[in-house]
N, C-alpha and C positions, 0 to 999 in steps of 0.2 A: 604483540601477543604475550599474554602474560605467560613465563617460567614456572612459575609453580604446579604451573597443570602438567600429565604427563599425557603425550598424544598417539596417535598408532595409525597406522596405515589401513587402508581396509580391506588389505590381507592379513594384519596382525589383530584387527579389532574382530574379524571374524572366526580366526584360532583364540581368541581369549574367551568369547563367550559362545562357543562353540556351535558356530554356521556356518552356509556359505561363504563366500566371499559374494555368489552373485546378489544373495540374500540381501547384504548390507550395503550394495548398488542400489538393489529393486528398493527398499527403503530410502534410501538417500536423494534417489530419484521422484520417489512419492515425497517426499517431506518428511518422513516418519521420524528421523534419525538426524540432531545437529550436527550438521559439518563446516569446518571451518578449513583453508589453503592455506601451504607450508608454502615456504620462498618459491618452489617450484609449480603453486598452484595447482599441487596432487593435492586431494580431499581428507583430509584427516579428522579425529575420532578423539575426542577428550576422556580419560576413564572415567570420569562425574557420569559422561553421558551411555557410557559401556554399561557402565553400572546401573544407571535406571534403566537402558532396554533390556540388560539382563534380569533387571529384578521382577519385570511385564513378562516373560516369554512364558506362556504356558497358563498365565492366568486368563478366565475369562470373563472379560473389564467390561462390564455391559453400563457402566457408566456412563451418561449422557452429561458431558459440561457443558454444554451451548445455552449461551444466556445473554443477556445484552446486560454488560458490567454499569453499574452505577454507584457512586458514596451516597451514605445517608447523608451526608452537609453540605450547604456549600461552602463555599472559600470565600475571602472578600476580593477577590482577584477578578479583573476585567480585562475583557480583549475585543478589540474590531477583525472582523473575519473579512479576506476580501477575496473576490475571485468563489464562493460562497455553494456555487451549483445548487444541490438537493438537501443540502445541510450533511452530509457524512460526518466531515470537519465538524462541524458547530453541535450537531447531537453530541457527541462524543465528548468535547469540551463541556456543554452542559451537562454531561451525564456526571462529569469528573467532579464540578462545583461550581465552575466558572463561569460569571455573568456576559452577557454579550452585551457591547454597547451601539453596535453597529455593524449589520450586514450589506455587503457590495454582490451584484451579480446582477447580469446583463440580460440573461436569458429568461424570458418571459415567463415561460414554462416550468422552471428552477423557482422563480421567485413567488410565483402560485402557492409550489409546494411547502414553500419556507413560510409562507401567511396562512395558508391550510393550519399546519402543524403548528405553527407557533404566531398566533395571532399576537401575543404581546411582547415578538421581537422586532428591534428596529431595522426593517428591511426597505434598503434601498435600492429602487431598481433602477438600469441605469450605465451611463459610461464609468468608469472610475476616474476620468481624466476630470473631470466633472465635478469631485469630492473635494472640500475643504478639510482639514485635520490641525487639532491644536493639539500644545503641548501637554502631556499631563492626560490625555482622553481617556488611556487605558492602560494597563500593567501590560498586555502582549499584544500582540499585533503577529496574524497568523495571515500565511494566503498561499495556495496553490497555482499559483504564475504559469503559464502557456509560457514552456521554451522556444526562444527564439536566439536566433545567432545577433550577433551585435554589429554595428560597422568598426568598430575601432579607431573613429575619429582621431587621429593624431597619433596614433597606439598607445595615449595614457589609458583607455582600462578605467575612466572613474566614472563618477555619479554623472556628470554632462555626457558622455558618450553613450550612454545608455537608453538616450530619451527615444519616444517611440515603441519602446518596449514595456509587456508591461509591467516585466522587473522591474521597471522604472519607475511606474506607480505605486507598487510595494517599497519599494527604495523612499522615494517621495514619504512616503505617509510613514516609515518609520523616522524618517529625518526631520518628519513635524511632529509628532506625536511621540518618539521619545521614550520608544516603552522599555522597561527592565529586561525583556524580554520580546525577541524577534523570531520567528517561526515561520521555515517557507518549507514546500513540498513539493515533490515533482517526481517524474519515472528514474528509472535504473539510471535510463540511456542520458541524464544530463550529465552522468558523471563523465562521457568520451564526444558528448555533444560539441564539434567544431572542434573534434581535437580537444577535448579539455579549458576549451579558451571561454566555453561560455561562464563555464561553473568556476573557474581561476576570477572571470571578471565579477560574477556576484559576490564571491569571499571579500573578495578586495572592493567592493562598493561597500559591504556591509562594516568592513574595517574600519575604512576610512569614516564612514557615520559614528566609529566612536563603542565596537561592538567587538568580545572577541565570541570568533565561528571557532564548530566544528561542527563535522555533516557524518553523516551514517545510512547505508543502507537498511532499509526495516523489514523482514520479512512477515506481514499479516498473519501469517498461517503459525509463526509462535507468538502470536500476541491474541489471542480467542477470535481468532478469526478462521472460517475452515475454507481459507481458497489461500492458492499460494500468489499472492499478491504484492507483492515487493515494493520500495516507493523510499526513495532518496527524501531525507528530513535533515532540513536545515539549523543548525538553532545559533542562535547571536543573544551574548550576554552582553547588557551594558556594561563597559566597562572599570565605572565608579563602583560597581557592586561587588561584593566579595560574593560571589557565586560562582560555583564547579558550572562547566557545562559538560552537563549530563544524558545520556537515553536510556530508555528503557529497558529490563534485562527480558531474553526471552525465557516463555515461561517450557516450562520441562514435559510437555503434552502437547498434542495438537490433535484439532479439531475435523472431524468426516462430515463427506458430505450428508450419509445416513442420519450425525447427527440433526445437524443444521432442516433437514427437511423433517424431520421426525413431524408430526399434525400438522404442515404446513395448510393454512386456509387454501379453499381452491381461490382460482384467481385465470384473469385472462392471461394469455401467452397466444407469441405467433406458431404458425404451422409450416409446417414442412410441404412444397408441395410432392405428388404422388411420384414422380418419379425418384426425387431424393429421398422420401419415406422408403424408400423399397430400399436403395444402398445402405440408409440407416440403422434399416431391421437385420443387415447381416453382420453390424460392428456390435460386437461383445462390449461387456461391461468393462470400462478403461482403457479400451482400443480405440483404434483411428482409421486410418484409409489402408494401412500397409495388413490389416486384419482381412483386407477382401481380396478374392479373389485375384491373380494378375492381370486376367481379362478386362475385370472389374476394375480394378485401379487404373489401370491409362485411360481407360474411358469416363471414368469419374475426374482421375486430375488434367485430362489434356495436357499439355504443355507442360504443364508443373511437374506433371512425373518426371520429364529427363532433367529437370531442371537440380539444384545443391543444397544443401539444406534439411533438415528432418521433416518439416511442415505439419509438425505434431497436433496442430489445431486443428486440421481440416479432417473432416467425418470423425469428429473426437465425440462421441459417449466417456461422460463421467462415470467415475467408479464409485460408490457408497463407500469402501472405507480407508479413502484418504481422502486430502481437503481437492477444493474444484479447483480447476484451472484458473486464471486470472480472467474475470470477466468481461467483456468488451460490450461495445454497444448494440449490439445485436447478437444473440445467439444463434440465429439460423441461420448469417453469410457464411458461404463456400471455405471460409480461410480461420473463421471464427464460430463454428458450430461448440455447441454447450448442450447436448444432447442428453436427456434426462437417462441416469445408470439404467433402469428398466423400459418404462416406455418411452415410445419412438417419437418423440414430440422434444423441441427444445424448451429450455426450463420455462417455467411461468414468470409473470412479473414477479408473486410474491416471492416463490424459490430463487429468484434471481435478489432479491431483498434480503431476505436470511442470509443467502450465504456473505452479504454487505452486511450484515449484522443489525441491521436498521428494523425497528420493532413493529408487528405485526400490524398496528393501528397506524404506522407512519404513511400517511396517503402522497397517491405522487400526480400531480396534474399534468394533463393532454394526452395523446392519444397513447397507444399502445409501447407503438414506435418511440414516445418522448418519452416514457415512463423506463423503457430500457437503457435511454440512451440517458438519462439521469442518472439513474443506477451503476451503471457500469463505469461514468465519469467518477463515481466518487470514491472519498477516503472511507473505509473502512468504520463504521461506529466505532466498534472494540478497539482497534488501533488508536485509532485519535482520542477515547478514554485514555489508553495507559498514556499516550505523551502529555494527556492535560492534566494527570493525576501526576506525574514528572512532575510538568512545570508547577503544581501549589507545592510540592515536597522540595523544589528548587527554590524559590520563595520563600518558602518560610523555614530555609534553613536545614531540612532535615534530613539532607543525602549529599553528600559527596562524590569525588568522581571513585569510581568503583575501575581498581585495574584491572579488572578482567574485561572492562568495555573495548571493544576495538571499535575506534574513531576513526574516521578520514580526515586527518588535517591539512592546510591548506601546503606546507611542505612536503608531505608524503604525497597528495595528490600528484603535485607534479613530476616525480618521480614514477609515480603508476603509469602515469598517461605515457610517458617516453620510452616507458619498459616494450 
């Protein structure tokens, strides 16, 4: 962390700009308010950021930013996407500048959407294991890989132990293909996945190919996204390049759900059946299961009630003005309801698309059920803009690494993990 900043506790950041303290919770807790962990992993408050929620209190900001980000150019820059789903990833790169030379994905349904939407992408359907890759194909090489634990063959930890997985296949194809730039993506949870062993062994696969890492957690919800969406990005610079590796700063606003649905088209969605509608119409706007009744809660969570945990997803109604939950593939399961802030129905396909940032004409092939569970699979539009508008500013030079970035590198990792 960088020294130049000065930080405060959120008892002291709410005697500076005169609140609560629970105030600057209940914000921290929505998303409203950047925080960042002191050695102790107490939540602290940078004055930059003191100072822009003080400079917002009181006014009233009827300003709508929700927009699906796009450059007028494009770059001469090319990537193969693998691992490809509904295109999240690959819009977002196109949106940035950046040409596709080659889409991968398995799922039939996914790869519809990706020919719907973009008939004059190269879309392969199909195993990955399957793929040939030459040198020289493309400048990055991006892919959202399914974590998997490793066996550790011999416990080296390299490129042959790995086979089988389909880190493996991303590994493969950047060790053919050779690109400037390496890009992988995946949840929170790979950063303690196997204890740490999984994510120590891709750093160290990607090394050893000739690349140096650093990885970062991203929060969607400061990057124009209005769901708080989190998602572990990898990045590997070859290492004959003189290139920072770099991520993206977040931006000093974040996104409601109010805005994100503002004229949303109507569109299909699933339903609640009658007896859940009824528990649903008594959870208030940004409430859950612990808003009903007691009676009512053991009888809604069975089991789950005496069980540990918060269980914050389950009978969760959105609130209009913070970003939405992180979406899953179904909004109306027991554990993952996505319940529209007003009416008692879970979000639509399209509202489930908005708040993925994915634009209004983006069509999603098969039924209802695959249409969700496309959606919810995927990266972020706006997110995967700013990392692809990174990677041409990376390329062609024109950013350096910025000390106020905090980076997971592959020696601080393993000290996290053992903490």
């Amino acid at each position: 962390m960088s020294t130049n900043l000065q930080y405060f506790t959120a008892g002291e950041a709410a005697i500076k700009i005169g609140i609560s303290v629970d105030t600057i919770r209940r914000w921290d807790k929505k998303g409203l308010i950047l925080a960042k962990r002191d050695s102790r992993n107490a939540r602290i408050f940078s004055i930059d950021e003191l100072n822009r929620i003080q400079s917002r209190l009181g006014k009233d900001d009827n300003e709508n930013r929700y927009k699906i980000l796009k450059n007028k150019s494009k770059s001469q820059y090319s990537v193969i996407e693998l691992f490809a789903g509904a295109g999240g990833t690959a819009l977002g790169m196109e949106n940035a500048g950046i040409e596709h030379v080659l889409l991968n994905e398995w799922d039939k349904y996914a790869c519809s959407t990706l020919r719907t939407n973009r008939p004059n992408w190269n879309v392969i359907e199909g195993d990955v294991r399957e793929l040939k890759f030459f040198k020289g194909q493309a400048d990055i090489v991006q892919g959202g890989f399914p974590c998997q634990a490793f066996s550790y063959a011999g416990n080296k930890m390299g490129f042959e132990d790995i086979r089988g997985t389909m880190f493996f296949e991303f590994a493969r194809c950047v060790k053919e293909v050779k690109p400037k730039i390496a890009v992988g993506e995946n949840v929170r949870g790979l950063l303690t996945h196997d204890g740490g062993r999984t994510l120590k062994t891709m750093v160290s696969v990607l090394e050893d190919l000739g690349y140096t890492v650093q990885y970062k957690v991203l929060k969607s919800h400061y990057f124009d996204v209005p769901q708080k969406r989190e998602r572990l990005i990898i990045i590997g610079v070859r290492n004959d390049l003189d290139i920072s590796v770099v991520f993206p700063k977040e931006r000093d606003y974040v996104l409601t759900v109010k805005e994100a649905l503002d004229n949303c088209p109507k569109s299909e969605g699933q339903e609640y059946p009658k007896n859940k509608k009824k528990i649903m119409e008594l959870i208030p706007a940004g409430g859950y299961w612990r808003d009903l009744p007691e009676k009512l809660q053991k009888e809604y969570m069975g089991a789950s009630y005496f069980m540990g945990g918060g269980k914050t997803g389950m009978a969760r109604r959105l609130s209009w003005d913070e970003p939405s939950l992180t979406l899953t593939c179904s909004p109306a399961q027991k554990q993952t309801e996505r319940c529209h802030p007003e009416e008692t129905r879970p979000l639509s396909v399209r509202e489930y698309a908005r708040i993925q940032t994915f634009p209004d004409d983006w069509k999603f092939s098969g039924s209802v059920a695959q249409q969700y569970k496309q959606i919810g699979n995927a990266v972020p539009v706006n997110l995967s803009y700013h990392i692809g508008d990174l990677l041409i500013k990376m390329l062609n030079g024109e950013i350096q690494q910025n000390i106020e970035d905090e980076v997971f590198q592959p020696q601080q990792m393993l000290f996290t993990v053992a903490a």
